[in-house]
Backbone and ligand atoms as CSV (ligand in chain L), in Angstrom:
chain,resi,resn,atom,element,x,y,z
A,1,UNK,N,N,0.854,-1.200,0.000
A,1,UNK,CA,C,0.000,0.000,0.000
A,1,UNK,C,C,0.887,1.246,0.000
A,2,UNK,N,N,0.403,1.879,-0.771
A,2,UNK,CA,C,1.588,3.480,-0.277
A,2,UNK,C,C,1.287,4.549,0.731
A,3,UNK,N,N,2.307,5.239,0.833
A,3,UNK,CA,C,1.827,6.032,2.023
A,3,UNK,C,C,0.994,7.128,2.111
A,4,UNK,N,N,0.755,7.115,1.045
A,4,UNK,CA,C,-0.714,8.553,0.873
A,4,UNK,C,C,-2.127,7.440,1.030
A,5,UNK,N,N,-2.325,6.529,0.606
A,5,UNK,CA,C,-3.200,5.749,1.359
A,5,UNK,C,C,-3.576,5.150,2.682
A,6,UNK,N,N,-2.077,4.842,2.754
A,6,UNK,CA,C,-1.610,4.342,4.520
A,6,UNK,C,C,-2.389,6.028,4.793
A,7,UNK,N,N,-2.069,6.966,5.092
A,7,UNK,CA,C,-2.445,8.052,5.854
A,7,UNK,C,C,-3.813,8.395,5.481
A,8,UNK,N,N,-4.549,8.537,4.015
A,8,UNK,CA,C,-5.603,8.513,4.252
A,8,UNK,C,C,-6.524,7.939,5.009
A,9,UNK,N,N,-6.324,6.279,5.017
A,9,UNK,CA,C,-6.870,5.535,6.027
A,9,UNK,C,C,-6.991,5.977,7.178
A,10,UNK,N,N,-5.795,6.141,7.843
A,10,UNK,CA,C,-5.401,6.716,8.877
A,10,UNK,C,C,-6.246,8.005,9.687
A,11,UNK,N,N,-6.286,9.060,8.376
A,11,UNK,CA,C,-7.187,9.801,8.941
A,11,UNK,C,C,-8.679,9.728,9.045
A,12,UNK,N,N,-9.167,8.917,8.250
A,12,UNK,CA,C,-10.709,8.049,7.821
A,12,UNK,C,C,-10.655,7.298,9.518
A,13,UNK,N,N,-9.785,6.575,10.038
A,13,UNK,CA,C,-10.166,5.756,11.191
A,13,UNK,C,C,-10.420,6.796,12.258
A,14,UNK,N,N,-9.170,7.656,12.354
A,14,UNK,CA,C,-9.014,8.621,13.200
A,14,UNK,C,C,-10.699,9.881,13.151
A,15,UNK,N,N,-10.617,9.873,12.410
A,15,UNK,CA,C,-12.336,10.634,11.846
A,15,UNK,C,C,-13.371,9.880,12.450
A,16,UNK,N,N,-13.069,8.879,12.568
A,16,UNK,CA,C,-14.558,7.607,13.176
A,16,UNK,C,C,-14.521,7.294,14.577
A,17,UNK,N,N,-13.497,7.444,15.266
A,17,UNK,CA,C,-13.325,7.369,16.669
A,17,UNK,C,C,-13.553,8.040,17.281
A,18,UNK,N,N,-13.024,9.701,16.813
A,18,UNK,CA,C,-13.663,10.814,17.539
A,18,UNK,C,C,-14.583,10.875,17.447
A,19,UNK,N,N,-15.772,10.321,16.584
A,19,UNK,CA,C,-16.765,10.541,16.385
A,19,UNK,C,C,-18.049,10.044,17.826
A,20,UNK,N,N,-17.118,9.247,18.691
A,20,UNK,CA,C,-17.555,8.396,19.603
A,20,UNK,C,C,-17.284,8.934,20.991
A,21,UNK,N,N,-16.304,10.386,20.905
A,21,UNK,CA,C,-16.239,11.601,21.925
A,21,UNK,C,C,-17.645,12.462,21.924
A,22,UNK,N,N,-17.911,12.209,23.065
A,22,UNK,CA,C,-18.997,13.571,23.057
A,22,UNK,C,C,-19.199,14.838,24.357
A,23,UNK,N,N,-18.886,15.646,23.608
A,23,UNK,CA,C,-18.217,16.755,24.600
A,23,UNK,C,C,-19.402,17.258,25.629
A,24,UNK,N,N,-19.346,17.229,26.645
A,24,UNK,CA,C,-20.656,17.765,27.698
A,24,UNK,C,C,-21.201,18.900,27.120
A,25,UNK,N,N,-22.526,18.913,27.493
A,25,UNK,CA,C,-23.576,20.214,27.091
A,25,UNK,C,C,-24.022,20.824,27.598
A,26,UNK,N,N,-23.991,22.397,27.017
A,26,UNK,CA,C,-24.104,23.653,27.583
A,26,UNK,C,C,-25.749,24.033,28.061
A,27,UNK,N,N,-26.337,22.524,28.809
A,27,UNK,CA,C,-27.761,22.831,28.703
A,27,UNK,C,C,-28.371,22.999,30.265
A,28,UNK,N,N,-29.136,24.107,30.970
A,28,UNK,CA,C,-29.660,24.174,31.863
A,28,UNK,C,C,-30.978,24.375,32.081
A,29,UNK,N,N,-31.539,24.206,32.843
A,29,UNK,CA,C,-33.002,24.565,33.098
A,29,UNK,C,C,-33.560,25.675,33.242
A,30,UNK,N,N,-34.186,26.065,32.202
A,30,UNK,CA,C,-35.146,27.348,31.742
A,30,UNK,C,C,-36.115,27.898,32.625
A,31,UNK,N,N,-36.195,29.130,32.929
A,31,UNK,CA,C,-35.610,30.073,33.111
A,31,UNK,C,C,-33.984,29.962,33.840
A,32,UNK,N,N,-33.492,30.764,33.393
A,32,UNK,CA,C,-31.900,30.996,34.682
A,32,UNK,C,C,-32.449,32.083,35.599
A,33,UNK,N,N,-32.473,32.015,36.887
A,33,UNK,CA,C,-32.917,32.737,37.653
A,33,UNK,C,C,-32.131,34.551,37.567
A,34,UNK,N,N,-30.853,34.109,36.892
A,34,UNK,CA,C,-29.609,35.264,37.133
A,34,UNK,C,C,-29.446,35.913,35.455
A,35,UNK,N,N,-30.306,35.588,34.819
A,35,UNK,CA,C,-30.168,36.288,33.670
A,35,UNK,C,C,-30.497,37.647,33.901
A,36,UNK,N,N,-29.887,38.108,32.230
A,36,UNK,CA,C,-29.816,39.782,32.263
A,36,UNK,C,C,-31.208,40.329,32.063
A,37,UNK,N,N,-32.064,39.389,31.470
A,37,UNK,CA,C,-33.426,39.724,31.356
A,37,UNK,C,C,-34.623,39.700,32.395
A,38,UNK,N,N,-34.040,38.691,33.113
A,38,UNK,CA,C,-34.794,38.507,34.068
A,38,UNK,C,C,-35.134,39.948,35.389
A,39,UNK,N,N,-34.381,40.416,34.958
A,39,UNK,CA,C,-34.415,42.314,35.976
A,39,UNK,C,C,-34.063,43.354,34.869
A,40,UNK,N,N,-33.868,43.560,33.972
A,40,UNK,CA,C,-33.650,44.335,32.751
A,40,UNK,C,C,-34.882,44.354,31.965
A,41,UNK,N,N,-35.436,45.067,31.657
A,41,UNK,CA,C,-36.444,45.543,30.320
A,41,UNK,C,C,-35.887,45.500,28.979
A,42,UNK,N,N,-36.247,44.936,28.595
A,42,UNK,CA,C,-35.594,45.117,26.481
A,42,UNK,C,C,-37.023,44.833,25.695
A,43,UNK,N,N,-36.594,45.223,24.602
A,43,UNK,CA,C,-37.588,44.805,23.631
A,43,UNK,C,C,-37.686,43.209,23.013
A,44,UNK,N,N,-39.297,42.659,23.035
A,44,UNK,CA,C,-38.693,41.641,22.542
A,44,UNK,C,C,-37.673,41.113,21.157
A,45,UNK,N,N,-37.758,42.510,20.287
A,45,UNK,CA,C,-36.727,42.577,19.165
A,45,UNK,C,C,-35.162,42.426,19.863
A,46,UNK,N,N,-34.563,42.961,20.802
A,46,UNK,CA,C,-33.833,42.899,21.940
A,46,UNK,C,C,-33.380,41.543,21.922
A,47,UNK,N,N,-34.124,41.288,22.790
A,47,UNK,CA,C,-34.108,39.875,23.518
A,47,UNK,C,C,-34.170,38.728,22.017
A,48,UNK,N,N,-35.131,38.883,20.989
A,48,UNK,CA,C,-34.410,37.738,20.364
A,48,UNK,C,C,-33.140,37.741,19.660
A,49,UNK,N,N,-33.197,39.027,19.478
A,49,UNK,CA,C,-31.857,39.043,18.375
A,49,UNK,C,C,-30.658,38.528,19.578
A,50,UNK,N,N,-30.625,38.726,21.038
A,50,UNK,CA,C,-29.498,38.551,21.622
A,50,UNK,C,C,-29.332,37.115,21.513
A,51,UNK,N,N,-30.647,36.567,21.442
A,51,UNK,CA,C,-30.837,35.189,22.153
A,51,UNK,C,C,-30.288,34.390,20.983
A,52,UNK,N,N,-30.466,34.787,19.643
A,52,UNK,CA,C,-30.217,34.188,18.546
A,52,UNK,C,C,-28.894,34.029,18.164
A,53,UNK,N,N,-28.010,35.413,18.013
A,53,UNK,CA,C,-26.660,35.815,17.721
A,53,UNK,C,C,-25.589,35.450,18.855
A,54,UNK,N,N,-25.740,35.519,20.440
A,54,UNK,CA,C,-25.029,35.569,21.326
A,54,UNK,C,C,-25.347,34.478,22.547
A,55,UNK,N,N,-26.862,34.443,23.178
A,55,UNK,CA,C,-26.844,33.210,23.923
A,55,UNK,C,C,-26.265,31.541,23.656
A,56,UNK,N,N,-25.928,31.523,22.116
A,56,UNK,CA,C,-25.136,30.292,22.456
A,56,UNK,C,C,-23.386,29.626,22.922
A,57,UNK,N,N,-23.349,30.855,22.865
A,57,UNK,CA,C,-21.552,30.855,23.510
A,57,UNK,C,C,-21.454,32.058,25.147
A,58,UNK,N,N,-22.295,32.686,24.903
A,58,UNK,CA,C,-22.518,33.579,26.338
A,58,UNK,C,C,-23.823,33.182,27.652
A,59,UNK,N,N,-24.002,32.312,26.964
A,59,UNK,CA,C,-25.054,31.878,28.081
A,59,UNK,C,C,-25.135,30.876,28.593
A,60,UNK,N,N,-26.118,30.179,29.456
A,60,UNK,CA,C,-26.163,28.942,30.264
A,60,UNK,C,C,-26.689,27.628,29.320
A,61,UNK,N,N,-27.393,27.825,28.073
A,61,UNK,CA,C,-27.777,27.196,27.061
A,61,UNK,C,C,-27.569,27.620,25.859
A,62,UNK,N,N,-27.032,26.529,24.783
A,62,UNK,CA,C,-26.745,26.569,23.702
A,62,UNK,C,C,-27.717,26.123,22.689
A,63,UNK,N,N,-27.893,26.028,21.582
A,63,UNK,CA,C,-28.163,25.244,20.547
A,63,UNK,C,C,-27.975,24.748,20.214
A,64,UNK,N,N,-28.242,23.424,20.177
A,64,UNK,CA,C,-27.010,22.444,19.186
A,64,UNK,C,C,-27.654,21.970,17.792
A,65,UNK,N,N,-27.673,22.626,16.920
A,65,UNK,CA,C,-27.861,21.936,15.523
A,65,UNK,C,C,-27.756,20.738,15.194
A,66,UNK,N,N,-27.979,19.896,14.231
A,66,UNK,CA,C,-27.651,18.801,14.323
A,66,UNK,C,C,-26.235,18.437,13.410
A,67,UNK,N,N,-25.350,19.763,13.159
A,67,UNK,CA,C,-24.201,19.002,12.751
A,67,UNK,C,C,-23.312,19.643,13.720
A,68,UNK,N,N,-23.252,20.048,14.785
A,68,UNK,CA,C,-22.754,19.509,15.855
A,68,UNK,C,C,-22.950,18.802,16.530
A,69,UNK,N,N,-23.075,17.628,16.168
A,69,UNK,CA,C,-23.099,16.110,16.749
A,69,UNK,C,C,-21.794,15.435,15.882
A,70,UNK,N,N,-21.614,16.281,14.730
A,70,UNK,CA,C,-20.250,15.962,14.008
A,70,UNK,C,C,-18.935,16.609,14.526
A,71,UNK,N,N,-17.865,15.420,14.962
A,71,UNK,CA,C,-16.555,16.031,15.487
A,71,UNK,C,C,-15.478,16.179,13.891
A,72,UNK,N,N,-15.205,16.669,14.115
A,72,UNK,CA,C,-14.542,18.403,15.234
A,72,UNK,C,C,-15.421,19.401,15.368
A,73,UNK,N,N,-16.884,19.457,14.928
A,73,UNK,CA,C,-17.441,20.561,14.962
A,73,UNK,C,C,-17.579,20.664,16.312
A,74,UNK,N,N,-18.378,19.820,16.702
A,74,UNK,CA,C,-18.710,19.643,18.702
A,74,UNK,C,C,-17.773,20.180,19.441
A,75,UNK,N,N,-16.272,19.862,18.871
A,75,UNK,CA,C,-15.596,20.277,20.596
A,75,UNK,C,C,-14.967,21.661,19.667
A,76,UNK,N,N,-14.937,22.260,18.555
A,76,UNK,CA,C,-14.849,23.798,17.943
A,76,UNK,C,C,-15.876,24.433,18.823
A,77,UNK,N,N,-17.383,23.895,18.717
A,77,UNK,CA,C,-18.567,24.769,19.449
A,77,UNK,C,C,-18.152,24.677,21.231
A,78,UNK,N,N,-17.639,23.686,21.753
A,78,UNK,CA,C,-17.364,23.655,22.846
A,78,UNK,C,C,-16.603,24.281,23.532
A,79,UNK,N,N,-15.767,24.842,22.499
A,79,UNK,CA,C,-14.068,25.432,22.651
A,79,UNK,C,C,-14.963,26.874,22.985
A,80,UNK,N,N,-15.543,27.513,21.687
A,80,UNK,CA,C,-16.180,28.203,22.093
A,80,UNK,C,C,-17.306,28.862,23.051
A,81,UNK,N,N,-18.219,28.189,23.292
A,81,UNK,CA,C,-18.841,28.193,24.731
A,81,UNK,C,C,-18.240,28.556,25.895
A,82,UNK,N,N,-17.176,27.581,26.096
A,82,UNK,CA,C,-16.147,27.356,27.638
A,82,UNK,C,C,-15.576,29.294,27.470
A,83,UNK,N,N,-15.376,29.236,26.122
A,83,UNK,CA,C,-14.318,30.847,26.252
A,83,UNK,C,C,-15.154,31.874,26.510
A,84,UNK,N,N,-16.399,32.006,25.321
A,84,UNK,CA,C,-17.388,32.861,25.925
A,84,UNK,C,C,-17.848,32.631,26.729
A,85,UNK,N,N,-18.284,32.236,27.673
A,85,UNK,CA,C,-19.269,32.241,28.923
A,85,UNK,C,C,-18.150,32.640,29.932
A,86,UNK,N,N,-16.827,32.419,29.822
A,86,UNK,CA,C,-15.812,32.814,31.147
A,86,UNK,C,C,-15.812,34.584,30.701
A,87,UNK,N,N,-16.284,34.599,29.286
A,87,UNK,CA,C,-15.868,36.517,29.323
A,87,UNK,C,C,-17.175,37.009,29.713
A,88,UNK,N,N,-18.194,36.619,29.345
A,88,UNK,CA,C,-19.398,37.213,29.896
A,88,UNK,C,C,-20.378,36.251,29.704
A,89,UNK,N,N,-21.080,35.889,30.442
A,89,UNK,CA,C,-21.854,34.980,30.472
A,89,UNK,C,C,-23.706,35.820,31.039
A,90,UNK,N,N,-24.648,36.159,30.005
A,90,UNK,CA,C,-25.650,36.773,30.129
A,90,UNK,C,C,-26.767,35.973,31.171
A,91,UNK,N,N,-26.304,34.624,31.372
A,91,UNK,CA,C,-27.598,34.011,32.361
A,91,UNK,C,C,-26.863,34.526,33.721
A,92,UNK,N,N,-26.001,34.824,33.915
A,92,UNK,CA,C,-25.035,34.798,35.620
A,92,UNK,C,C,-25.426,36.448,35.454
A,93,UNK,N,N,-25.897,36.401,34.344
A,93,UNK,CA,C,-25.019,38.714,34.656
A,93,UNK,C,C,-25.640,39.489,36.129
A,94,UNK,N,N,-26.668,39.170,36.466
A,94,UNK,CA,C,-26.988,39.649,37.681
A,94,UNK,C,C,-26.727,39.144,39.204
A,95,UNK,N,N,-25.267,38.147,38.969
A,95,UNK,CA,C,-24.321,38.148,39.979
A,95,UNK,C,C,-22.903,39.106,40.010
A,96,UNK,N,N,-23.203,39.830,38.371
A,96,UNK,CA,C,-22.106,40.274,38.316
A,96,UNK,C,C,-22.106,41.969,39.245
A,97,UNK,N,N,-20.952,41.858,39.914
A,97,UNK,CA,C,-20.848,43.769,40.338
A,97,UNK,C,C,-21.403,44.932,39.417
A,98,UNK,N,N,-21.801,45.501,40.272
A,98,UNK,CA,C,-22.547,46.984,39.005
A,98,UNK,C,C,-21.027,47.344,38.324
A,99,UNK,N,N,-20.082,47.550,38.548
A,99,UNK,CA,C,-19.001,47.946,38.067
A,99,UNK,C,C,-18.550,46.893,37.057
A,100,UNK,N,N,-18.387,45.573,37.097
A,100,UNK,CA,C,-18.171,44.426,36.437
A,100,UNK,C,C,-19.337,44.398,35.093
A,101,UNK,N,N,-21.006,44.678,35.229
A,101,UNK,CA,C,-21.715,44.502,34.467
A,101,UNK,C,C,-21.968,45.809,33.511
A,102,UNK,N,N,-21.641,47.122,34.212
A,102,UNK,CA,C,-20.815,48.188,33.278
A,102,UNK,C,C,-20.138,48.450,32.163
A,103,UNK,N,N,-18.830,47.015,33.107
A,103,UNK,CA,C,-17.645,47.201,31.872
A,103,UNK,C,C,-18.131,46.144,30.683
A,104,UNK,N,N,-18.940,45.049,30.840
A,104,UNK,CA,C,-19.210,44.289,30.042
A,104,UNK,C,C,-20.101,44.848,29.246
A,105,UNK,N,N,-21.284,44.915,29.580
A,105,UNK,CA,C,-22.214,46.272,28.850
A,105,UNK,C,C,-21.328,47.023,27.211
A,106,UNK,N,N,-20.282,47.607,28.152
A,106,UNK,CA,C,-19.532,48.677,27.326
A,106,UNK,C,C,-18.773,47.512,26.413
A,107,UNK,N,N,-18.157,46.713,26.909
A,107,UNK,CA,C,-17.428,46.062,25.723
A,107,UNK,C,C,-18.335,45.160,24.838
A,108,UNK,N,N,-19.822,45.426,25.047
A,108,UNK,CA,C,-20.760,44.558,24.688
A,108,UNK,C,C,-21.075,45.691,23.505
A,109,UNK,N,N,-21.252,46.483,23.818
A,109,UNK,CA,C,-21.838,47.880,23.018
A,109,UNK,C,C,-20.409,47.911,21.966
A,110,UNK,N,N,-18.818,47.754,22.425
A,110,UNK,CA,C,-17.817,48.104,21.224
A,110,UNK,C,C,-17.916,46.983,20.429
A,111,UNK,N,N,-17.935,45.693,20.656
A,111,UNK,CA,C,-17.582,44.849,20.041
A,111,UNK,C,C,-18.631,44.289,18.497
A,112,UNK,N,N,-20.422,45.033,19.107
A,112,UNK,CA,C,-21.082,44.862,18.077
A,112,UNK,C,C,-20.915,45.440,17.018
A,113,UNK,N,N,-20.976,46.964,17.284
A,113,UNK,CA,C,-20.785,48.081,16.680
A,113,UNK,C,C,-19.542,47.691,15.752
A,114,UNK,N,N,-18.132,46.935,16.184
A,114,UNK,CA,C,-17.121,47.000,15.046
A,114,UNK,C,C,-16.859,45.576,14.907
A,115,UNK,N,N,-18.490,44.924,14.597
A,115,UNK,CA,C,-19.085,43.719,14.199
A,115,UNK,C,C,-17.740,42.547,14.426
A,116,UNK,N,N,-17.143,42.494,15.616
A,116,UNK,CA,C,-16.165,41.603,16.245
A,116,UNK,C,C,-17.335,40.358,16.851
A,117,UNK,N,N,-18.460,40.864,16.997
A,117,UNK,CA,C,-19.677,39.586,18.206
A,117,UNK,C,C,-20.865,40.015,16.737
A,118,UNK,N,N,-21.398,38.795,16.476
A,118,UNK,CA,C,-20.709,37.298,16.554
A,118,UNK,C,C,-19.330,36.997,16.297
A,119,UNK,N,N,-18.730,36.001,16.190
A,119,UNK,CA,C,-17.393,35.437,15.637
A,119,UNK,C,C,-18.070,35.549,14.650
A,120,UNK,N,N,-17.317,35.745,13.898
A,120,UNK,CA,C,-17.434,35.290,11.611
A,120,UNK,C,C,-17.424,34.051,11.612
A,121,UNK,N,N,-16.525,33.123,12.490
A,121,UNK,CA,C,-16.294,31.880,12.290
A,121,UNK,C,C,-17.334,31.156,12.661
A,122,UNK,N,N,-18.535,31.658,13.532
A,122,UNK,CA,C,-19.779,30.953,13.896
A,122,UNK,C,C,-20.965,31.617,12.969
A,123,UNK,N,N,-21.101,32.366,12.867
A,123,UNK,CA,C,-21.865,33.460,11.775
A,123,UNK,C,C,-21.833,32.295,10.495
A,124,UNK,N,N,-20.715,31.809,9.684
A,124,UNK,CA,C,-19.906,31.205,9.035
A,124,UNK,C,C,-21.468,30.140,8.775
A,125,UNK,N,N,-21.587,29.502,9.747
A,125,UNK,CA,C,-22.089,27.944,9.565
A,125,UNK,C,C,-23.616,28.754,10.311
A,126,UNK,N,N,-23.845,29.128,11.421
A,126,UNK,CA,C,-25.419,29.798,11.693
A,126,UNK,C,C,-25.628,30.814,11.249
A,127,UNK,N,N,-25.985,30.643,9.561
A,127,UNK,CA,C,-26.595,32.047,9.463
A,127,UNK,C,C,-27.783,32.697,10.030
A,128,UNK,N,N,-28.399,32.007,10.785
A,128,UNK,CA,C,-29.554,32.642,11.573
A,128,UNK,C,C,-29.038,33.879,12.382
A,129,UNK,N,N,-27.597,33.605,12.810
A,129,UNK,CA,C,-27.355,34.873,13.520
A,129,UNK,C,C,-26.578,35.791,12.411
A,130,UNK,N,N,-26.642,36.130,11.644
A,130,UNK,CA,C,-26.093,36.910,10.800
A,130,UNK,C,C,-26.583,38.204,11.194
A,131,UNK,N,N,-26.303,39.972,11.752
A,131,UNK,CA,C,-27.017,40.600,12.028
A,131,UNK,C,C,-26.842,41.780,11.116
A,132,UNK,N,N,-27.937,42.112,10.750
A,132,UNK,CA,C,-27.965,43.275,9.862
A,132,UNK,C,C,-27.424,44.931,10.999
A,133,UNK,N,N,-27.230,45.688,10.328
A,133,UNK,CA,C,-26.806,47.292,10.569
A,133,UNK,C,C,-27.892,47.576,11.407
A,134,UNK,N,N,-28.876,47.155,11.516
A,134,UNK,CA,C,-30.595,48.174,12.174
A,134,UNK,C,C,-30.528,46.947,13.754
A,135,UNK,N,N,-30.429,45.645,13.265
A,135,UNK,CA,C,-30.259,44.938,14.719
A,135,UNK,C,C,-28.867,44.933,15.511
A,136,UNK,N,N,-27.898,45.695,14.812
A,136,UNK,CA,C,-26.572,45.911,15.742
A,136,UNK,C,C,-26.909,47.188,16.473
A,137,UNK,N,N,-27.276,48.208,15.903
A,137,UNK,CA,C,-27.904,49.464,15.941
A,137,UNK,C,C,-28.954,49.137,17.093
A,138,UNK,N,N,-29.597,48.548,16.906
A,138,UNK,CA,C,-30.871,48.173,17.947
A,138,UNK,C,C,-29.731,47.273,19.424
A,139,UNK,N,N,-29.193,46.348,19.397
A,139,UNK,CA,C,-28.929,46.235,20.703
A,139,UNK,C,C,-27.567,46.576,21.292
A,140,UNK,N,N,-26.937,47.359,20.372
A,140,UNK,CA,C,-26.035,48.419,21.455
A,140,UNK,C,C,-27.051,49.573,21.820
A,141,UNK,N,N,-27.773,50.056,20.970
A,141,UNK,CA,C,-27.869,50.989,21.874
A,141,UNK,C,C,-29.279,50.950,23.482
A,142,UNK,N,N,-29.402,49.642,22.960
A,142,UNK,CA,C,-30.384,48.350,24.340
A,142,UNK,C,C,-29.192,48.619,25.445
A,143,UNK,N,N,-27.697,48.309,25.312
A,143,UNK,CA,C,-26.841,47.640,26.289
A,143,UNK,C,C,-26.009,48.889,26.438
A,144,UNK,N,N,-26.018,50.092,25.764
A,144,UNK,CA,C,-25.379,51.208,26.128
A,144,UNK,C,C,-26.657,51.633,27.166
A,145,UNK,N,N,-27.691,51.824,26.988
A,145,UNK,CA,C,-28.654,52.705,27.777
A,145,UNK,C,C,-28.893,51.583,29.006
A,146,UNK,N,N,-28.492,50.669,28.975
A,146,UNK,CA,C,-28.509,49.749,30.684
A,146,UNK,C,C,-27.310,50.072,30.958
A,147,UNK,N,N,-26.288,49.952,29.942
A,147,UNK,CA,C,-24.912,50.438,31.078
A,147,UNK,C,C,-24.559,52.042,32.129
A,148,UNK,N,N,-25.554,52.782,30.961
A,148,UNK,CA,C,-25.973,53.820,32.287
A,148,UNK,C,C,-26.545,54.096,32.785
A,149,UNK,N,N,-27.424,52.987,32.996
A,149,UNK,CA,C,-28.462,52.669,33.990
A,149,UNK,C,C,-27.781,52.114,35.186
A,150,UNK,N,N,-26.685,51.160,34.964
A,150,UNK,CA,C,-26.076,50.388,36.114
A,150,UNK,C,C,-25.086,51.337,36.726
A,151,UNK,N,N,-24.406,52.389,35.528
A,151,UNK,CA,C,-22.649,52.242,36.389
A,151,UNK,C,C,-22.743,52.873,37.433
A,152,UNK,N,N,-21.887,52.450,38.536
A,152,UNK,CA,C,-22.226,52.721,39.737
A,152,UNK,C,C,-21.626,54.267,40.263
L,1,HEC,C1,C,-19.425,31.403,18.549
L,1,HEC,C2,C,-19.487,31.889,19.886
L,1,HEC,C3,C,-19.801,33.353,20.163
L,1,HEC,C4,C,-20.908,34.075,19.806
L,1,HEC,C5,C,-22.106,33.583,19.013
L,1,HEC,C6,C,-20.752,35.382,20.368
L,1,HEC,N1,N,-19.556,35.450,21.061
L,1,HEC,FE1,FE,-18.889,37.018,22.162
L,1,HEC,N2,N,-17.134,35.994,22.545
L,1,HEC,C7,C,-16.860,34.702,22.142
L,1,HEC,C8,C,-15.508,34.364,22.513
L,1,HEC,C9,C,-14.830,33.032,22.219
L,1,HEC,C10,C,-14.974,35.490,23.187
L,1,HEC,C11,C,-13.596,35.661,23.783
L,1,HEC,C12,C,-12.539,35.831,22.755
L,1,HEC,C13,C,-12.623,37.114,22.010
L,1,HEC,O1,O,-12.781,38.187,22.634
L,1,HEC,O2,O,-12.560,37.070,20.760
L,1,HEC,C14,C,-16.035,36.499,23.193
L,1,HEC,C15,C,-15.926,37.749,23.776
L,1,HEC,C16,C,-16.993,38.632,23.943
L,1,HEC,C17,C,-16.956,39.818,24.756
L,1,HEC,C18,C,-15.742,40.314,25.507
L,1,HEC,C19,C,-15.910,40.218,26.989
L,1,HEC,C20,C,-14.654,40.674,27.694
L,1,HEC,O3,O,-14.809,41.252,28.767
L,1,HEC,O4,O,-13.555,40.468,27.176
L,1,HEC,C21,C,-18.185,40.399,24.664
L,1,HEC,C22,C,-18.669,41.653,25.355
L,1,HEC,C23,C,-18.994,39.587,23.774
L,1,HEC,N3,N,-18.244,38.504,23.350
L,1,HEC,C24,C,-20.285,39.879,23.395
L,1,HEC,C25,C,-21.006,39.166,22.447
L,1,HEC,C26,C,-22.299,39.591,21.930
L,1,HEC,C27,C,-23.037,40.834,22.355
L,1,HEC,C28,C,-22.671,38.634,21.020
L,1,HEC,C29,C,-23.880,38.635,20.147
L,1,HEC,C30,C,-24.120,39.792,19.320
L,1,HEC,C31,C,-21.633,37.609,20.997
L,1,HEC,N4,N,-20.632,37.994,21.856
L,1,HEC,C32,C,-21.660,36.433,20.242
L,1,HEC,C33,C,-17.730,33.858,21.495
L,1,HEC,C34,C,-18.953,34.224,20.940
């Protein structure tokens, strides 16, 4: 056999094993008592667009499509989750300090605006969260007008 086959194989087996990893899930029981909504007012235009574009890597529940059940996609979405939810995580936000939920707010408000949130790389494969100019427009200026509502 030659060795570009030897390795194709190789990666064909290696492809089928991981397939038999399954990375824990980002799933909790609805309502989260500590969400940002749960004491915050928004619109429901607000609230879905957040829920659509951002609750699945910033929050206590994800989505899982059904081709993340395909690895490497699963532990890519996982990778992501674990990172967003340690930078801000929207179901906890009302454990966070008025000063802490401020600064997030604000980096919540820069990062839409110079369309950094979503990732491109998740945008990429869910176009459901793809957000137009009028819904970036719409929830910074949702999360600018709570951040000076909060700062302390
Ligand atoms: C695919 C997962 C994913 C989605 C969807 C996503 N984010 Fe993020 N977000 C991340 C990751 C990973 C980081 C940390 C790395 C970085 O900053 O690039 C991050 C960082 C952030 C930070 C920085 C927090 C800090 O203090 O550093 C904010 C704020 C944020 N995201 C807001 C949002 C908002 C608002 C949305 C929706 C419009 C959103 N994100 C959608 C994955 C995501």
């Amino acid at each position: 056999m030659s060795t570009g086959k030897k390795v194709l194989i190789g990666i064909v087996v290696l492809l089928v094993i991981i397939q038999f990893i399954r990375p824990e899930r980002n799933i909790h029981p609805e309502p989260q008592p500590n969400d940002i909504f749960v004491k915050y007012a928004a619109s429901d235009s607000v609230k879905a667009i957040m829920k659509r574009a951002c609750y699945d890597c910033h929050s206590n529940n994800t989505r899982y499509p059904w081709y993340t059940n395909i690895q490497p996609i699963g532990f890519w979405m996982e990778h992501h989750v674990d990172e967003g939810k340690s930078k801000i995580n929207y179901s906890e936000f009302l454990t966070y300090t008025p000063k802490k939920a401020a600064h997030k707010l604000e980096e919540s408000v820069d990062l839409v605006k110079k369309k950094e949130m979503p990732l491109d790389s998740y945008t990429w494969i869910h176009k459901d969260a793809v957000l137009s100019d009028n819904q970036r427009a719409l929830i910074s200026a949702w999360a600018d007008s709570l951040k000076n509502q909060i700062r302390p």
